[in-house]
N, C-alpha and C positions, 0 to 999 in steps of 0.2 A: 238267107241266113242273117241272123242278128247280128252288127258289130258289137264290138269290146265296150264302147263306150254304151251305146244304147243297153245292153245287158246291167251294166253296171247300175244306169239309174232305174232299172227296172228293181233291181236286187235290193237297193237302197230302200225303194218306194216303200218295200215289201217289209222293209225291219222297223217294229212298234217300239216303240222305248220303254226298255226294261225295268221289273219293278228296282228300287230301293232296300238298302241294310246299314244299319250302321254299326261302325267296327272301332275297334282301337286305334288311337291317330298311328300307332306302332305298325300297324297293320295296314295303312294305307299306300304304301309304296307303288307308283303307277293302277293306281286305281283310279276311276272316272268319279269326281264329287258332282251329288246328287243335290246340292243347296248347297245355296254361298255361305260360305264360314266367316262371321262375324266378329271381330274382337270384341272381346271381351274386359280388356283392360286397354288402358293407355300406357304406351313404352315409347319413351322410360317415361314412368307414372310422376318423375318428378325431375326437375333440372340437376342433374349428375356430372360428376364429374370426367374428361377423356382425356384426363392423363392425372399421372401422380406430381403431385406437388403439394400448395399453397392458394385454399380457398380467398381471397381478398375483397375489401372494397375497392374499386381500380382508386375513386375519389381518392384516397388515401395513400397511393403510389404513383400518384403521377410525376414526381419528381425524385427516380432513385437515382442512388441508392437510399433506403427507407430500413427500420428496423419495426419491426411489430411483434406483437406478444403471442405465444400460441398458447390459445385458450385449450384446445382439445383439437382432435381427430374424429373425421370420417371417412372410416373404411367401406369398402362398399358391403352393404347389409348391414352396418353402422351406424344409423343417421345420430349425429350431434345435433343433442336436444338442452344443452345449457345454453346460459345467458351471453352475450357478445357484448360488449365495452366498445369503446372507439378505439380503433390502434390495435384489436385485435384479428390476428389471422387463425384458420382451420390447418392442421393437415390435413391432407384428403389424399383418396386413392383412386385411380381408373374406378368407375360407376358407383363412387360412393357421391351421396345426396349433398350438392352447396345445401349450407342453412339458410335458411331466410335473412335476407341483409346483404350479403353476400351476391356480387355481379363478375367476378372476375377472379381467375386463377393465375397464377406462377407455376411455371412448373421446376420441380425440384433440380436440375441441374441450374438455376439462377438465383438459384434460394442458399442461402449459408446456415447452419442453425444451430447456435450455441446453448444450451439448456433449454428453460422457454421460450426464446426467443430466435427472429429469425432473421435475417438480413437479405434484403430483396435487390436484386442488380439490375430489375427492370419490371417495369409498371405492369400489374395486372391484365389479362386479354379474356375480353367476354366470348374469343373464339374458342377457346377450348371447357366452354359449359355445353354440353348438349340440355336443348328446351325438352320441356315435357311436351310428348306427343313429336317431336321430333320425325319419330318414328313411323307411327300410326295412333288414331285415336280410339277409344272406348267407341262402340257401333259401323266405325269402318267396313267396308266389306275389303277382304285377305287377300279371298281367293273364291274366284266367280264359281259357279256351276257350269260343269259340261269339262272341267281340266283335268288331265289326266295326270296326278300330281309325283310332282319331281319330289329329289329330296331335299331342295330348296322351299318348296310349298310346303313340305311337314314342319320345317323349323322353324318358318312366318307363324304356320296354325299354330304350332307350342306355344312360340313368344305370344300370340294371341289368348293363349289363357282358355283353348280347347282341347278337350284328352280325347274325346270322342268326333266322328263324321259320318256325316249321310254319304253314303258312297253307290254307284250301279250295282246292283249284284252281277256276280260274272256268269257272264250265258253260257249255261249248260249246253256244249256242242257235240253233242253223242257222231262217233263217227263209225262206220265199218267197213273192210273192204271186203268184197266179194270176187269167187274165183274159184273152180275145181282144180286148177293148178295153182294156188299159191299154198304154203306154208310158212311158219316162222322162221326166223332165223335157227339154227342147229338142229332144227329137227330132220329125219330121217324123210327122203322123198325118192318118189322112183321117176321114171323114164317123164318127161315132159312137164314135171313141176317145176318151178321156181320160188326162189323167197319174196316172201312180203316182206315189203319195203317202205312203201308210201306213210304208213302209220307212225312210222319213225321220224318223219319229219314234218308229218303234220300235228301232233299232240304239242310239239315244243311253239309250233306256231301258233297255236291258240292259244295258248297259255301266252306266249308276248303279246298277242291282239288282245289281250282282255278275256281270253273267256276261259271256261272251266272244261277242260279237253275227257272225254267219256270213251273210250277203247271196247269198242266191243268183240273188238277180234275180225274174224275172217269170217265169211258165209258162204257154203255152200252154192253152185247154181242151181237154184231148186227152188220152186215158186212158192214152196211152204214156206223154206226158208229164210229166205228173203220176207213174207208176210208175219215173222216174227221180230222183225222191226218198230213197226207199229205198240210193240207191247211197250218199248222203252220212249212211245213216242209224248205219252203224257208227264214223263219228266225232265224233255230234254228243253230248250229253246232254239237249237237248231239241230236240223239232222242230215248228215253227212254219209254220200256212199262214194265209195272207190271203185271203179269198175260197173262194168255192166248201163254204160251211158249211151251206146252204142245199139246196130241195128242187127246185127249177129241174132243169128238162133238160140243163140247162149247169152244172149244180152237182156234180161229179164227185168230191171226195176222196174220200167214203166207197166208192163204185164201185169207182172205180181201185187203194185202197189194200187194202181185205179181201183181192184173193187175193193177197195179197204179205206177207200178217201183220200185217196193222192189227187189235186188239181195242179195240170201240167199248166205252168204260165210258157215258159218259151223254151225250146230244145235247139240246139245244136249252134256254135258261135261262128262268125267269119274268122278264124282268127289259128296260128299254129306257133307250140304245139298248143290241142285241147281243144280243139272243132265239137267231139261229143260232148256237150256240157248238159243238165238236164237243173229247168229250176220252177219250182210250185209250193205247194203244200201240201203238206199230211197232214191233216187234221188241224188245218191252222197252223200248224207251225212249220216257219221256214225250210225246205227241205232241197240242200245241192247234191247231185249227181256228178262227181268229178269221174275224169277218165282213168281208168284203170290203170294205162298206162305211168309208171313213179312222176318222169317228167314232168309230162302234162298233167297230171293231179297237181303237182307242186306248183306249176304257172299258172294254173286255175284258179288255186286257192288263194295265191298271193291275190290275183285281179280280183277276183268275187268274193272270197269268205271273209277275208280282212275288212273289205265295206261292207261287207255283212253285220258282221260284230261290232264295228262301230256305228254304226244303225242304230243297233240293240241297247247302243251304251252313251245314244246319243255325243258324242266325242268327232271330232274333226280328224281323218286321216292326216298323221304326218304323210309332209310332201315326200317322197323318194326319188324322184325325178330329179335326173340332170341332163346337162349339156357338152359333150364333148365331143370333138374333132374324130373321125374314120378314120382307121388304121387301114384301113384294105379297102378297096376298090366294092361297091357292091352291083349286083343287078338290079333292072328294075325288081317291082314287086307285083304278084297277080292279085288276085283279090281278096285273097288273107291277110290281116293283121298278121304279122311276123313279129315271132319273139325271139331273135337271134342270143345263144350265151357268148358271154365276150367279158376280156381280160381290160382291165383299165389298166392303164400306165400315167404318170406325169412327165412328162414333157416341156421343160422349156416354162413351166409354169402354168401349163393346158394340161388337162384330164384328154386323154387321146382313147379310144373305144377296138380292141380290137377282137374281131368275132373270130370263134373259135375253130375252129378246119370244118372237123363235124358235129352236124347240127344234129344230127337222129337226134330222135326224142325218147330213143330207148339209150340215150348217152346219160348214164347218171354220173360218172364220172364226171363226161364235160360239163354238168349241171355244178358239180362240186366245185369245179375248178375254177366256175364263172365268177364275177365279182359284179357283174349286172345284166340286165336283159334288154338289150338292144332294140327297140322299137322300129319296127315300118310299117307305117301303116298299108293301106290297101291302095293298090296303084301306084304305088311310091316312084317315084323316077330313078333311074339309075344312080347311082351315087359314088362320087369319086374320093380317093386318099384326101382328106384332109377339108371334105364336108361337117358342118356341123348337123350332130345326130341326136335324139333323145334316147336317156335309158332308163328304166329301170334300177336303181343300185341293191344289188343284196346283201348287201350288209348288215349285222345282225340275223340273218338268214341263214 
């Protein structure tokens, strides 16, 4: 069987980078940019003022107290465009433009100011002019390509003087589960159904990966059935089945899909829960087999489709990975990757990991309850209270 890791850059290999769209910067929110965003202007375009006061020449206050004339005011989006005398000072406001001449401000709690004029209790400071370009200049680049932009990145691009961005388009991830025994939630079932459930938690996941989540419901065990996949297969960019990963007589993708152009890259993983895992093409495009089972679909999806879509979207996985101290005693491990669910605590100033009583993997509960997935890999040695362990965090999960 494949490990977890070799699976993963096989999955990677496998995702082509997604065409391009560009959208409103409004509409960029955690989106992937497609080309670097270039300023457009220089900010601040001009030496401004960063605080309210008294624009000066410092020359002309180096020995206060000093009285000087106020010729006029600039406010910010103001600029004072008359003539300046010797002896005369600005008022000015937080981002309003110094005039030309002009090196040095006061700020108004040292300023006294009787009609036009003003009385200074201490020498002009060219620290509180902010320079043009300060900031950033006209042709800078903002914000690289391949960032999946914050909302710190949208209000650089504005200040940058762009309304529009090249951004990934998000990968159409058409998904369905298959199963003679499932149904949806409230609907009527008799003697040996149960509800579907995985869809519930996988749409919300794509949609935070980056892509555009496609529900096609439930299907049938039924080889017709299932070859009605294929129909939605020329608009999706990846395609997703729940169930049926598996060697069972009722376990049909790989059956149904080969004569319709499925190519199997590698089936089944070292790794629990999610052993059946299934991943190839249908017609070229991307296609995972997650396990039926809720669980293991959800630990599957995290490992594989999340590097999947960012493949797609050309973007760098955040890291999820931490390190914290065993709460409990473990045994060795056989030769599955183990994904233990377990509880974090803080401790003493340590993240401490402790895995949950039970592990079934038909535990959705424990799945809910978990706060990460505890990692061991294959072979692992026994491990004692108060080993450092890696996990998984599901946060945001």
């Amino acid at each position: 069987m494949l490990s977890v890791d070799d699976a993963i850059r096989r999955i990677v290999a496998a995702a082509s980078l997604i065409d391009s769209e560009s959208v409103p910067l409004d509409q960029g929110f955690r989106r992937v940019l497609a080309r670097d965003v270039v300023a457009r202007v220089d900010q601040p375009p001009a030496p401004v003022s960063a605080m309210d006061g008294y624009a000066v020449r410092i020359a002309e206050t180096t020995n206060p107290p000093v009285t000087l004339r106020v010729a006029g005011a600039a406010p910010a989006g103001h600029t004072f465009t008359g003539a300046l005398a010797p002896g005369d000072a600005i008022r000015i406001f937080t981002g309003g433009v110094v005039p030309e001449g002009l090196d040095g401000i006061v700020i108004q709690e040292d300023a006294d100011a009787v009609g036009d004029h003003v009385t200074l209790s201490v020498a002009g400071a060219a620290r509180h002019i902010r320079k043009a370009r300060t900031d950033f200049a006209k042709g800078q680049v903002l914000v690289a390509a391949g960032r999946r932009l914050s909302a710190r990145d949208l209000a650089l691009i504005a200040a940058g003087d762009t309304p529009t961005i090249e951004v990934r388009r998000k990968p159409r991830v058409t998904f369905v589960a298959t199963g003679d025994e499932l149904s949806p939630p409230g609907t009527p079932r008799g003697a040996g159904s149960i509800v579907a459930s995985s869809g519930y938690a996988l749409a919300p996941l794509i949609a935070q990966w980056g892509g555009e989540p496609v529900d096609l419901g439930i299907l049938p065990d039924a080889v017709d059935a299932l070859q009605n996949i294929v129909d939605v297969a020329a608009k999706a960019d990846v395609i997703v089945t729940m169930g049926g990963a598996s060697v069972g007589d009722h376990d049909l993708v790989q059956r149904a899909l080969a004569p319709m152009g499925f190519a199997l890259d590698f089936w089944k993983i070292a790794m629990r829960p999610g052993k059946p895992l299934i991943f190839g093409a249908l017609r070229g495009k991307p296609f995972l087999g997650l396990p039926g089972n809720p669980v293991s679909s959800f630990v599957c999806a995290l490992l594989f489709l999340r590097p999947l879509i960012a493949g797609l979207l050309g973007t760098e996985l955040d890291d999820t990975r931490i390190r914290a101290r065993l709460a409990t005693a473990l045994p060795a491990n056989d030769t599955r990757q183990d994904h233990l669910r377990a509880r974090l605590v803080r401790r003493g100033g340590e993240i401490w990991a402790e895995p949950l009583p039970i592990q079934d993997s038909s535990m959705q509960s424990a799945l809910a309850l978990a706060d990460a997935l505890l990692i061991r890999p294959p072979h692992a040695a026994a491990a004692n209270t108060g080993d450092w362990v890696e996990a998984l965090s599901l946060e945001g999960c």
